[in-house]
C-alpha positions as CSV (number, residue, x, y, z in Angstrom):
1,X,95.4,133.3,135.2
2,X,92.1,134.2,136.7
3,X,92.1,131.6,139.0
4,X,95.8,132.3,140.4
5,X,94.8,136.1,140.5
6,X,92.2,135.2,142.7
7,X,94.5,133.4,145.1
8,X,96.6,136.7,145.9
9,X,93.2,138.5,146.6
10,X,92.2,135.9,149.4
11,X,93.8,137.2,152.3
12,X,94.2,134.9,155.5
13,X,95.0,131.3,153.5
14,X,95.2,129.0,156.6
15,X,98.6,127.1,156.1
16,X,97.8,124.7,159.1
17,X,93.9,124.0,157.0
18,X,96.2,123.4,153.9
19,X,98.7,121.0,155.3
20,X,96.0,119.0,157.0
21,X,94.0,118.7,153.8
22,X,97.2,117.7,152.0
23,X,98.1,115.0,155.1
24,X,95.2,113.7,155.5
25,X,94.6,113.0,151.4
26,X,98.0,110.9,151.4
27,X,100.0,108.8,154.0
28,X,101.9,110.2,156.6
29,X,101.5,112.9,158.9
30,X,103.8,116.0,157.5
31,X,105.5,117.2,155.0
32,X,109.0,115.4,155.9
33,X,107.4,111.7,155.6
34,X,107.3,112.7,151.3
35,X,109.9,111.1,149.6
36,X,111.2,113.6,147.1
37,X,112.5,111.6,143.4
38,X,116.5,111.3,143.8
39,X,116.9,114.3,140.8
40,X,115.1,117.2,142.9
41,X,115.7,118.7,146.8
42,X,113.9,121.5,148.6
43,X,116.1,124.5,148.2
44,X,116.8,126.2,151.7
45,X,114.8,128.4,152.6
46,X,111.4,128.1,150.8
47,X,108.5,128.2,152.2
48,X,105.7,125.7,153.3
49,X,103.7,126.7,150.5
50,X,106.2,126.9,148.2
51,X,107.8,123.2,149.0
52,X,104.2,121.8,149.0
53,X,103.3,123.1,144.9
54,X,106.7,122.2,144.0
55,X,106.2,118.6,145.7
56,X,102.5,118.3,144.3
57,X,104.1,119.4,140.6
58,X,106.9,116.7,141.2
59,X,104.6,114.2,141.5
60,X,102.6,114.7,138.5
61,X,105.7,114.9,136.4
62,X,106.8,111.4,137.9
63,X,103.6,110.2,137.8
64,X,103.5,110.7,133.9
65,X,107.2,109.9,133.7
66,X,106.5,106.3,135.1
67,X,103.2,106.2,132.9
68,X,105.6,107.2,129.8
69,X,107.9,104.3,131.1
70,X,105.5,101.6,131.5
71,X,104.4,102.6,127.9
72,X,107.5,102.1,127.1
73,X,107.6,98.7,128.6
74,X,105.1,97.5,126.6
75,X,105.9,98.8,123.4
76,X,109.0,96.5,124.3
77,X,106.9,93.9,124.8
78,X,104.6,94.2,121.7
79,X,107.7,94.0,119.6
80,X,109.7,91.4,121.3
81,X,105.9,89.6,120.3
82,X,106.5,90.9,116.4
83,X,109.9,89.9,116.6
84,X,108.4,86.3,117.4
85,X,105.9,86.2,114.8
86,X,107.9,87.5,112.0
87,X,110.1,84.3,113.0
88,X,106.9,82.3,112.7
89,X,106.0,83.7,109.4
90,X,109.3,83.1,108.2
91,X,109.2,79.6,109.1
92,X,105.7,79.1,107.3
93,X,107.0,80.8,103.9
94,X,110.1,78.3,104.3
95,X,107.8,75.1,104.9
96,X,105.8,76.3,102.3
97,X,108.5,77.0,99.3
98,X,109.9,73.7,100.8
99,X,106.3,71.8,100.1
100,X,105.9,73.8,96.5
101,X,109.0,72.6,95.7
102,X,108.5,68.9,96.8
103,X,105.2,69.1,94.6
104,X,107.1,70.1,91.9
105,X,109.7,67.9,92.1
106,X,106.8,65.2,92.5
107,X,104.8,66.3,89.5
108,X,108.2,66.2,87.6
109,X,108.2,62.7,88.0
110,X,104.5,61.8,87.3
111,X,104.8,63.8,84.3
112,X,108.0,61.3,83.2
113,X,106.4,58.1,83.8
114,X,103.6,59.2,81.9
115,X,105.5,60.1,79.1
116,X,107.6,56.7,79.6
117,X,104.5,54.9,79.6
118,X,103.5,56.4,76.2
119,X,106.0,55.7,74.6
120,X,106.2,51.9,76.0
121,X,102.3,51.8,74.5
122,X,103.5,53.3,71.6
123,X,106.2,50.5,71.2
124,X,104.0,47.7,72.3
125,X,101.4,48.7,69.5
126,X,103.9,48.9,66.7
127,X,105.0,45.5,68.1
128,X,100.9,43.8,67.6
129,X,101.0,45.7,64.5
130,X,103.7,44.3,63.2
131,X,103.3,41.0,65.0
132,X,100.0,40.8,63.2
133,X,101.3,41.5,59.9
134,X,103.9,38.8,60.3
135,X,101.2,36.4,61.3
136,X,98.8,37.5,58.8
137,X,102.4,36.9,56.5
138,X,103.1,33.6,57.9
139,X,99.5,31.7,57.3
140,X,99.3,33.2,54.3
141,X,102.6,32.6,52.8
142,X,105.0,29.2,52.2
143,X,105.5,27.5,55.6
144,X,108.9,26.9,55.0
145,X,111.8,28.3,57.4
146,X,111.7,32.5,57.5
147,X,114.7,33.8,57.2
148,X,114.3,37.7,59.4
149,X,114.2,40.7,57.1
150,X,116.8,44.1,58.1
151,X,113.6,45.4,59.7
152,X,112.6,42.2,61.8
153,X,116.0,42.7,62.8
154,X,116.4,45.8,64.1
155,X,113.4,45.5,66.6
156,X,114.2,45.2,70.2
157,X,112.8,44.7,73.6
158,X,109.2,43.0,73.2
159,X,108.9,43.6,69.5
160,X,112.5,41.3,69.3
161,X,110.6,38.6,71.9
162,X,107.5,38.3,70.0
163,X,108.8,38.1,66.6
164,X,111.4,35.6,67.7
165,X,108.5,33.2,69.4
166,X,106.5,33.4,66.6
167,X,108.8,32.4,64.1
């Protein structure tokens, strides 16, 4: 306030000094060639000094209302760019439960032929061990014809092959 009480003791402020100042800070020669913003108007009637601080208030308020909008504008901007990424992220996680699941999947089926393959070992022993037996049987015994017992029988796949070419 001490600054605006000091104003009212100047006497003699030089209008004429003051508009000059003002015109020759910005373009344009008087106080007419100031566009106003389309919400205010100079009411009738007020003076020169009056109409100028209004005008130089005005102006700060737009000012800082275009500065809030531009903000604005980019705070728009930065999430219309989130909005992207989060679409990008989204598509990652997909690709990536997609590829978890293929490995998966994948290791499902390594884990079957392994266990497919044991067993097949598994039956291909028992066959030589009982191919051997048979052999060891078949020197050591009569050579006459063999008739196949209920076991030799029941054996299928190579075991049936083998004991079938031996005898």
């Amino acid at each position: 306030m001490a600054g605006v009480e000091q104003l009212r003791r100047r006497e003699g402020v030089n209008l004429v000094q003051l508009e000059a100042d003002i015109s020759s800070v910005r373009p344009g020669s008087s106080i007419a060639s100031i566009a106003l913003p389309d919400y205010v108007e100079h009411t009738e009637g007020v003076t020169r000094v009056g109409a100028l601080s209004a005008e130089a208030v005005i102006r700060d308020y737009e000012s800082a209302a275009k500065e809030i909008e531009a903000m604005g504008r980019e705070l728009i901007d930065a999430a219309r760019k989130c909005e992207e990424l989060t679409a990008q992220v989204h598509d990652a996680i997909a690709f990536m439960r997609e590829t978890a699941a293929g490995y998966r999947e994948e290791g499902r089926k390594i884990f079957k032929r392994i266990e497919e393959c044991a067993l097949f070992t598994e039956d291909v022993r028992k066959t030589c061990e009982e191919v051997k037996r048979r052999m060891k049987d078949v020197s050591v015994g009569d050579s006459s014809e063999h008739e196949p017992t209920a076991q030799e029988r029941e054996l299928n796949g190579i075991a049936a092959v083998s004991v079938q070419e031996i005898s």
